[in-house]
N, C-alpha and C positions, 0 to 999 in steps of 0.2 A: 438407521443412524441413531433414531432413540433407545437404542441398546448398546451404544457405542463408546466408550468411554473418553473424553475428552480433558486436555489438562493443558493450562498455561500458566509456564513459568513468567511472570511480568504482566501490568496489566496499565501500561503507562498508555499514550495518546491512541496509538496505531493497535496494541493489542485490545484495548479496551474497545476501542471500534470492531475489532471483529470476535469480540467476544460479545457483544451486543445482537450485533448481526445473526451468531449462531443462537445466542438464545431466546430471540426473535422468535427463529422455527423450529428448533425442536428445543425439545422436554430440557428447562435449566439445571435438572437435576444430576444431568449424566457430565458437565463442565464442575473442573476443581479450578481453582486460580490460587498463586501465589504472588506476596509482592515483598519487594525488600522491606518495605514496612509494612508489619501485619494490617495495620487500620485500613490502608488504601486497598488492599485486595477485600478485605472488610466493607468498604463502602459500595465498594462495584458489584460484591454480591450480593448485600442487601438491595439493591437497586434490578439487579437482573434475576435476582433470587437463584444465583447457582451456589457451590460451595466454596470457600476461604479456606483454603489451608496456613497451617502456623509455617508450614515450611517446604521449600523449594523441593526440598527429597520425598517429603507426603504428597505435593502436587504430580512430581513426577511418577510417582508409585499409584498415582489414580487415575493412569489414562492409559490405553493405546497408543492415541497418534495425543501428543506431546509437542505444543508447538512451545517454543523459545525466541520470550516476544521482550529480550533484553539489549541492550546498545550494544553495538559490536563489542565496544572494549570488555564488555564482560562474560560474554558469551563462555571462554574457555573455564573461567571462575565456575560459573553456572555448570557446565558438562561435568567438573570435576566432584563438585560437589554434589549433584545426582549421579553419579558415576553408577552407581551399585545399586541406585532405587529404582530404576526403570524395570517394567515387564518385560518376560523374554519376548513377548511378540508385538512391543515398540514398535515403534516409529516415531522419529524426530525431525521435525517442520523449524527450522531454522528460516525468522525472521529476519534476522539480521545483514545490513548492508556492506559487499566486500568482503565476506567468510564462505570460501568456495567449497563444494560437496570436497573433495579432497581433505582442507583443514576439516572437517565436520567430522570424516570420516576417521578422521587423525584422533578423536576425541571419544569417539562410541564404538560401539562393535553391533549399535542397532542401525535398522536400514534409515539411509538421511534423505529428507526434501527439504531446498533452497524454496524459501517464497519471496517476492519483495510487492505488497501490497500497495496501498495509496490514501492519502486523508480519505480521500471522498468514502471510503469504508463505511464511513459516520452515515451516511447519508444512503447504502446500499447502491453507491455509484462507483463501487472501484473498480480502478482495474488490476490485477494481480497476476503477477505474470511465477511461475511455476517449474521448476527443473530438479529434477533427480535420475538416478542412476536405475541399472539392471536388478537392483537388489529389493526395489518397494514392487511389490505385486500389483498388479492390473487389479483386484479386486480394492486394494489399499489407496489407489492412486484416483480412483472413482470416487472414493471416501472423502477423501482429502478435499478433491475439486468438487465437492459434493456439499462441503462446508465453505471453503472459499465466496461461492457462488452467492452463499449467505449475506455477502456484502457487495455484490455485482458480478464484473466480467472477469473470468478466469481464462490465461491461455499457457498452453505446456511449452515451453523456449528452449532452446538446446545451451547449456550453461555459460558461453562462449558470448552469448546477449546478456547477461542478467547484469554487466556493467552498465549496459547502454538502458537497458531496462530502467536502471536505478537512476539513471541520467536523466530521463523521458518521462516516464510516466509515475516513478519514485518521487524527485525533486521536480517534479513537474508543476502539482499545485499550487507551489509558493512565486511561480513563474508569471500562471495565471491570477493569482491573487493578486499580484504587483501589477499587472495591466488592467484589471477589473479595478482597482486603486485608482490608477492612472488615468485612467477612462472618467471616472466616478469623479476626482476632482477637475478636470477639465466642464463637465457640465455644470461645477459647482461653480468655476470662474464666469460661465457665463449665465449666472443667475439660478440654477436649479438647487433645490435644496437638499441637501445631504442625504439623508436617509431615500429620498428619492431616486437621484443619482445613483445610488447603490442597486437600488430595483433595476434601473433601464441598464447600467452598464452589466452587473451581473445576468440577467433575462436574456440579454443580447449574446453573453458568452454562450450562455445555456443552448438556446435556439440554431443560433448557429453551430456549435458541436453536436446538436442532436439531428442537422442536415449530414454532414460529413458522414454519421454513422449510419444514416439512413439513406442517403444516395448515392445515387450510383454514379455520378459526377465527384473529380474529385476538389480539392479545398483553392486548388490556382481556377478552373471553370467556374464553382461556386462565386469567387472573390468576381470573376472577371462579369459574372449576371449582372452583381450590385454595381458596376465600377460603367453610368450611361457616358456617351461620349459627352465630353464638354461638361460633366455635372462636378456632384459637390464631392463624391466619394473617391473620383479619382485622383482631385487634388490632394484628398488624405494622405492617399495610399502614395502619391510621391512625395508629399514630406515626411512617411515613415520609411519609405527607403534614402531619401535624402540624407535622415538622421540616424542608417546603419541600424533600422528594427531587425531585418533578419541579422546580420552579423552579432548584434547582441545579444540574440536568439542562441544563434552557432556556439557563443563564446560561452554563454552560461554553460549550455549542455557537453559540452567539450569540458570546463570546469568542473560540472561534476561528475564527468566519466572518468575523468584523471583521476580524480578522488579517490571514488570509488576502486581504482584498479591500484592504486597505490596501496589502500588500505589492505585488499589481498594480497598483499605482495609482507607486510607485515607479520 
């Protein structure tokens, strides 16, 4: 891979996180980045020491796999304007939420990969889930999840998920962060002090999602270990279904799988 040439168009929240990640392990030199504003690609390179391109066509002309780490809406702007800079033996990593390998394909005539990544990138905790077509090669697609991986868990989904995908473990983290919140000022009502609150309710997320992925029980068993007869935890857990936790669960993710499939439909 440190002979591999790598290029990202955009280098905002989500790309910047995995362009971190890649230049983490290998060599910063072989990553180009461009940003709508030259400074902000400027600053991420100074920082991870890869290179700044003046422009989105130069970014795209110094890479192989080409990932396109811009907000949906601009996505087609961005294709059209690299249109002609890309190498014949491209490949293009579409970041973007609700732009399906079809439109993608509508736009290039090089081989296209859908990704839809996750904050935790930042942290080498994501998860990323991955789909493309007959046309990116086995050796190509190794590449790909090869750099992925830079930033945590990678898994290949047959494109017909990457709605739900984007619902789940996409918008997911803001879901988490609102009950790790939630959590956090509750201990603060009854006496604990903030930044503390934040350790035990965050730690508590963490511990407990790192049983899920490590046992082989699943997350209704786990709940049911913690939940003794007659104690304090069961009480919990029936005023979170009293108060419709899972339903609000359902409704968010349902909200943004709408979303998201609307947005392809555009």
């Amino acid at each position: 891979m440190d002979e591999c040439n790598i290029s990202f168009i955009g280098c905002g929240s989500m790309g910047g996180a995995v362009i971190r990640a890649i230049c983490r392990k290998y060599n910063p030199a072989i990553v180009t980045i461009s940003a709508k504003h030259l400074e902000h690609a400027q600053r991420l390179a100074s920082e991870v020491e890869c290179i700044a391109a003046d422009s989105n066509a130069k970014a795209a002309a110094a890479g192989k796999y080409v990932f396109i780490a811009v907000k949906p809406a601009y996505v087609a702007d961005v294709m059209k304007e690299t249109a002609d800079s890309f190498r014949s033996d491209a490949v293009i990593i579409s970041m973007a939420a609700g732009i399906t390998l079809e439109k993608l394909h509508s736009m290039t005539d090089r081989p296209v990969v859908r990704i839809m990544p996750n904050m935790p990138a930042q942290t080498g905790e994501a998860m990323t889930a991955l789909s493309c077509g007959d046309d990116v090669k086995a050796g190509e697609l190794a590449d790909i999840t090869a750099l992925l991986k830079c930033a945590g868990k990678v898994e290949k989904v047959d494109e017909k998920l990457m709605d739900c995908v984007t619902a789940v473990s996409g918008s997911g983290p803001a879901y988490v962060f609102m009950f790790i919140e939630a959590l956090a000022d509750a201990a603060v009502r009854f006496g604990m002090p903030r930044q503390q609150a934040y350790i035990y309710a965050a730690q508590t997320v963490k511990g407990s999602a790192a049983m899920v992925l490590s046992d082989d029980h699943c997350p209704a068993a786990l709940k049911d270990a913690v939940c003794s007869p007659g104690g304090t935890t069961i009480e919990g857990v029936a005023a979170l279904e009293k108060d419709g936790f899972r339903n609000a669960v359902f409704d968010a993710v349902k909200a943004a799988y709408e979303k998201s499939v609307n947005m392809g439909r555009k």
